[in-house]
N, C-alpha and C positions, 0 to 999 in steps of 0.2 A: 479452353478455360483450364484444362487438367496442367497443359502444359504450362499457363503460367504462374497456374497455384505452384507445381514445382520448381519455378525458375525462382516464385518469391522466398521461398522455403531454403532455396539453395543459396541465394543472396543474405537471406537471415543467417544461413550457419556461418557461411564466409564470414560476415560480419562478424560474429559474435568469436570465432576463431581468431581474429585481427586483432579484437580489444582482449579475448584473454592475452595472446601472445605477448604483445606490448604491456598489459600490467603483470608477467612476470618477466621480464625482461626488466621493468624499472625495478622490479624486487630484486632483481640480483645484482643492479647496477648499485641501489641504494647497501645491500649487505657488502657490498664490495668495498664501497665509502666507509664502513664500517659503524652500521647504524643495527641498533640490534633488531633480530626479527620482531620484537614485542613493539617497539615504537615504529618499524614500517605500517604492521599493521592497524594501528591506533590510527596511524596519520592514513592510510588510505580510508578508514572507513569514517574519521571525522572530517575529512577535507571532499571526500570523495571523488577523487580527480587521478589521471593518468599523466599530470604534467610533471616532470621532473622537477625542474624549475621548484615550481610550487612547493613539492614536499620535502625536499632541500630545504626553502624557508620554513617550513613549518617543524621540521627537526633539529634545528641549528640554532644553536644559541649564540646571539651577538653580545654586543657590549650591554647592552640596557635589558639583557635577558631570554625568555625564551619570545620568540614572535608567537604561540600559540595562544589561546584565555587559558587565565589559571582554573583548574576546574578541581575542587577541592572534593579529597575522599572522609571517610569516619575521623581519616587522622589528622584531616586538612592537608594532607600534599596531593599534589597533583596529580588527575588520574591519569594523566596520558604520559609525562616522564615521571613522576613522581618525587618531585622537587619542590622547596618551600613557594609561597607567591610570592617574598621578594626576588626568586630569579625569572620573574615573568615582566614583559613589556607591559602587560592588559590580563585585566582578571575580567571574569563573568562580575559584576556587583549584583544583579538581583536575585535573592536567593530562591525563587521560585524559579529563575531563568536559569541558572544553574542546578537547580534540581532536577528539571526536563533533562537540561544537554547531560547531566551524568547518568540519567537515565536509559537516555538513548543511546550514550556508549556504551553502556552497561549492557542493553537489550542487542546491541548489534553484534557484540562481540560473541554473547551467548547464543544469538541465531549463526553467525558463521561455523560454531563448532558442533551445537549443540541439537537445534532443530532437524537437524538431517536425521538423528534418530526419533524421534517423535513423528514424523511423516516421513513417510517410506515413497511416497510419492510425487514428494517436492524435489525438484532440481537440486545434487548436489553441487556445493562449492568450496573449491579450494581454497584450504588453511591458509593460504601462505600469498596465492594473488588475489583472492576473491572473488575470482569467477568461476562461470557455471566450469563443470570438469565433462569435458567430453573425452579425456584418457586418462582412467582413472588409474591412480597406483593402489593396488592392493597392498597394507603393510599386515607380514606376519605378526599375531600379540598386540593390535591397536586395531579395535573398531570406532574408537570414536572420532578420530580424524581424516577429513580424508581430503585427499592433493592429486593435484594434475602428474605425470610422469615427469611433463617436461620440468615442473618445477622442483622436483625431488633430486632431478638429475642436477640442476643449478645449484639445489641445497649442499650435495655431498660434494661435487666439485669446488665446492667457494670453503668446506671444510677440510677437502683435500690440500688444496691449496696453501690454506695456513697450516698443515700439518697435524689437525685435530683427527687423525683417524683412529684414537682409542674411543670406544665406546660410545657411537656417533648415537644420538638419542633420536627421538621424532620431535618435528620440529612442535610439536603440542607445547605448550606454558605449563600444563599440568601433567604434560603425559612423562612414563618415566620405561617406554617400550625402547628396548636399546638394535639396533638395524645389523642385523646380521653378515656376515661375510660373504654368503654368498647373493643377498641381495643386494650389497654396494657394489660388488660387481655385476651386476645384471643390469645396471642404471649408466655408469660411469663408459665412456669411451674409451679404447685400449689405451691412448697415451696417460688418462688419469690412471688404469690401472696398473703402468709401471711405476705411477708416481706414489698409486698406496701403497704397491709390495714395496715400495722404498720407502717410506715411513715407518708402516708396521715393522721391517725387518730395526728399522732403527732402532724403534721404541724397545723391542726386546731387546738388542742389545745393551741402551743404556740401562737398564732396569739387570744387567747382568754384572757384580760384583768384578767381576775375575775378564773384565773387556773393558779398553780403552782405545779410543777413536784416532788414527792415526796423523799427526800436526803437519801432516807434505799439505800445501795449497792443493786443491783440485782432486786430492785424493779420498775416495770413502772406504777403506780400506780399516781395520784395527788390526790390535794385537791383544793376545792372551796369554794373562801370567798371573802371578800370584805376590805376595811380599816377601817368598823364599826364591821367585823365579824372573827376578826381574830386566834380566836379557831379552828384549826380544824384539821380531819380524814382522812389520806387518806384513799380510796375505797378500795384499795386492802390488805394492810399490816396495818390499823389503828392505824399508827406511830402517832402521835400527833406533832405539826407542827405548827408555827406560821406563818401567811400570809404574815404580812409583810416583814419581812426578811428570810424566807423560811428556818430556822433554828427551832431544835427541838423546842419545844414550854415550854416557858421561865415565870414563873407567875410571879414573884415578880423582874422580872430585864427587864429593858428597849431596844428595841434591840438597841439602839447606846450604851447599854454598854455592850451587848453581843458583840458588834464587837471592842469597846476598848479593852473589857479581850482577846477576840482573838488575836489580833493585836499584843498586849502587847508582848502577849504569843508568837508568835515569832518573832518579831523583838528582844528578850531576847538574847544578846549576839553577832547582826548581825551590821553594820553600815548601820544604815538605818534613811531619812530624806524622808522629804514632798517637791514635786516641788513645788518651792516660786508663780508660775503664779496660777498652777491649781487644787493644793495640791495632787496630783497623788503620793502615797510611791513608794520609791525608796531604792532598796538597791547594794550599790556598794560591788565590791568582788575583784576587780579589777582594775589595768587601773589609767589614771593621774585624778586630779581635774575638770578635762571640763567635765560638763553632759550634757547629748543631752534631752530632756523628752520624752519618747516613745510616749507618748500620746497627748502632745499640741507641739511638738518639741522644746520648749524653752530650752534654755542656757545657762546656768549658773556655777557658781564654786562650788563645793562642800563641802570647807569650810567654804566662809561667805556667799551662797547665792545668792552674788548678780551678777548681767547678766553679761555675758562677751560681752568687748570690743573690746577686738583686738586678733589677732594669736598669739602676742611673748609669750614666757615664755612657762612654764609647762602646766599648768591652764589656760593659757590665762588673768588671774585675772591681772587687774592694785594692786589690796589691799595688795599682796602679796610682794611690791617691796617697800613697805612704813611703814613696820617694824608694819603690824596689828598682835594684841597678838593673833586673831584666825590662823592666819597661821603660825605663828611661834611654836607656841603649837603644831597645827597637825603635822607639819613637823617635829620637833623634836618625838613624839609619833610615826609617820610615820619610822622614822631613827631606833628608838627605836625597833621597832617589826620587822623593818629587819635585823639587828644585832642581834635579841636573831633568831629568825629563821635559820638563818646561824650558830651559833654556836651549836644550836640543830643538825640538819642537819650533822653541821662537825661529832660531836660528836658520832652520830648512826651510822659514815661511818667508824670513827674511834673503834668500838668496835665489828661491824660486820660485817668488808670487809672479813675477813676468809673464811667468811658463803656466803659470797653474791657474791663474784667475783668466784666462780665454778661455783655458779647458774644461771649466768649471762652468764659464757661462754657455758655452757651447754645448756640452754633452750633460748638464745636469738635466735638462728638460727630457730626454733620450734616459736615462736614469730614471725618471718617475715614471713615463711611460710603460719601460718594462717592466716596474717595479707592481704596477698596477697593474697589468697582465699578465703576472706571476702569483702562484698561491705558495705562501712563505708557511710550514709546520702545516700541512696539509691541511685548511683552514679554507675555508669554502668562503669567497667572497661575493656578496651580491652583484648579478649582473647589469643591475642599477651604477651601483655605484664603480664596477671597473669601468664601465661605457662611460662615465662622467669623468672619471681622471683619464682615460686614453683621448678624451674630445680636447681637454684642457689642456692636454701633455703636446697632442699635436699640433695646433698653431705656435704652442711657443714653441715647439722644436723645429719650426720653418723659418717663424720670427725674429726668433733673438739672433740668430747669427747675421740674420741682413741687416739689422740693427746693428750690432756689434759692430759691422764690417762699414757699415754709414758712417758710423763714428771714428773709425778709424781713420777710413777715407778722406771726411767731411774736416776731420784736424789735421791732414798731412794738407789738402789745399790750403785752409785756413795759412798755414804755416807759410808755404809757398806764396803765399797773396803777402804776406806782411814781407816775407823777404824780398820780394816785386819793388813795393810802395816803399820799403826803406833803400833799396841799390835808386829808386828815382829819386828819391829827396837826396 
């Protein structure tokens, strides 16, 4: 009997080691996705589930908004992203039904952080997966949080990774305990800790006036000078380098007109102007005469410059309805380059539809397919819906070419049978 109380005991911790490991494993795969710690945790403890799948949908916002219920706080936004209810699919509507469920997020969020000090005898668990912690990390300067190892080691890793290692904080919402030097190295595997002495060294350098980063590819190498010293070396690859504009190093030419000839060099052939407020280049590729300026947001017209007044027209531009010879000019050069572009255009369609409409009916289904088994701006598509266009993409990518090739077939006899029936008559 003793021995199988301890075989059950020993299947309970396995167990319960399996479901921590995998729900922090989905935590670092989801902070990986780049979903912030505040909303993994909301969604594991309102969903309650270890599927990925699942809280993927439940963090992702589609077209018709967020898949989660809206669940309104004092301000009316949402407690879980904290977004108005019109970016919600589905709200809670009864407000006693939603005063429960804010409730209960409210209560669980405050027992995962907060009950472990009020009972000293209840099962801690980790901030970050939510389960119980059988290795617990001690953090210096924060008792109120407290995280499994493994998952602290995920945390600094996934911040190492983007480069966040100034001042790495605890992952607490409210805590503002900052993680010491030598305890991110105490967590981190050696190759993350060549990866932080290589940040950290970074960060001090750019944070150092009188240091600039050396422009060889593949090189991490600088140079150090001043605006009286501006010759110099870098340390590692002895590229020659001028200080003040951090361009190979330039003797007999001035750097504003190293960065003229650049400039020159390509705006050569582009439509490219200066913002009239804050001289910011600009180059249009696209799109009507109204410019926005990325950089000071002024507005203005794109062919005489000057600020816009009102919404009517194209442009917006009052200058354009007053017979100014800059707009009439553009617009007609404007008109100009869309009429030859169209008749090019007609012309390539006209001499190579032969060639292009097989190719089109043959490989466009091949086209959707991968197109629907690709995530485009890293955009998380349901596996609903990529499994529905790869079902639909694959019979016609078998289909249409046997088809295509029937009809080919089916009119080259045709053809043959009439030239038969006319050599007999």
């Amino acid at each position: 009997m003793d021995d199988l109380i301890k075989y059950e005991r020993r299947s309970s911790s396995f167990s319960e080691n399996n479901r921590h490991s995998s729900r922090a494993h989905i935590v670092n795969q989801l902070s990986q996705l780049g979903f912030s710690l505040r909303l993994i945790q909301n969604a594991i403890l309102y969903t309650n589930s270890n599927d990925l799948t699942t809280l993927i949908f439940f963090l992702s916002k589609g077209p018709e908004g967020w898949d989660h219920e809206f669940i309104p706080n004092e301000e009316y936004l949402c407690e879980i992203c904290n977004e108005k209810y019109t970016e919600h699919s589905s709200f809670i509507r009864k407000d006693e039904d939603r005063e429960i469920l804010r409730k209960s997020i409210h209560s669980a969020i405050n027992t995962s952080f907060i009950s472990l000090q009020e009972d000293e005898k209840s099962e801690k668990k980790c901030g970050i997966c939510f389960e119980v912690i059988f290795d617990q990390c001690i953090i210096p300067g924060c008792d109120e949080h407290f995280y499994c190892k493994q998952c602290i080691t995920k945390y600094l890793e996934a911040k190492i990774s983007n480069s966040q290692v100034s001042g790495i904080p605890c992952p607490g919402t409210t805590c503002r305990t900052i993680f010491s030097d030598d305890f991110i190295r105490s967590f981190i595997s050696p190759d993350f800790v060549i990866k932080y002495d290589k940040f950290c060294k970074r960060e001090k350098l750019i944070k150092d006036p009188f240091i600039k980063f050396c422009n060889q590819p593949d090189c991490e190498g600088y140079i150090r000078g001043s605006s009286t010293d501006v010759h110099q070396f870098c340390n590692i690859c002895s590229h020659e380098m001028c200080f003040l504009c951090g361009k190979d190093w330039h003797l007999e030419v001035t750097c504003e007109e190293i960065e003229i000839k650049k400039y020159n060099k390509w705006a050569e052939g582009k439509d490219v102007k200066v913002c009239p407020f804050c001289n910011y280049k600009i180059e249009k590729n696209e799109g009507c005469n109204h410019m926005t300026c990325i950089i000071c947001k002024y507005e203005f017209c794109w062919v005489c410059l000057n600020p816009k007044f009102s919404n009517s027209g194209p442009c917006a531009c009052p200058q354009q309805y007053n017979n100014d010879d800059n707009h009439v000019n553009y617009i007609d050069y404007d008109r100009r380059r869309i009429i030859i572009n169209r008749i090019l255009l007609g012309i390539f369609i006209f001499l190579f539809w032969p060639l292009l409409l097989p190719l089109a009916i043959i490989f466009a289904p091949t086209y959707i397919m991968v197109d629907a088994t690709s995530d485009e701006d890293n955009e998380v598509i349901p596996h609903f819906t990529r499994c529905q266009q790869v079902l639909y993409a694959i019979p016609i990518t078998i289909c249409v070419p046997l088809i295509y090739s029937c009809l080919i077939v089916g009119g080259f006899l045709y053809l043959i049978f009439k030239m038969c029936c006319w050599c007999n008559n």
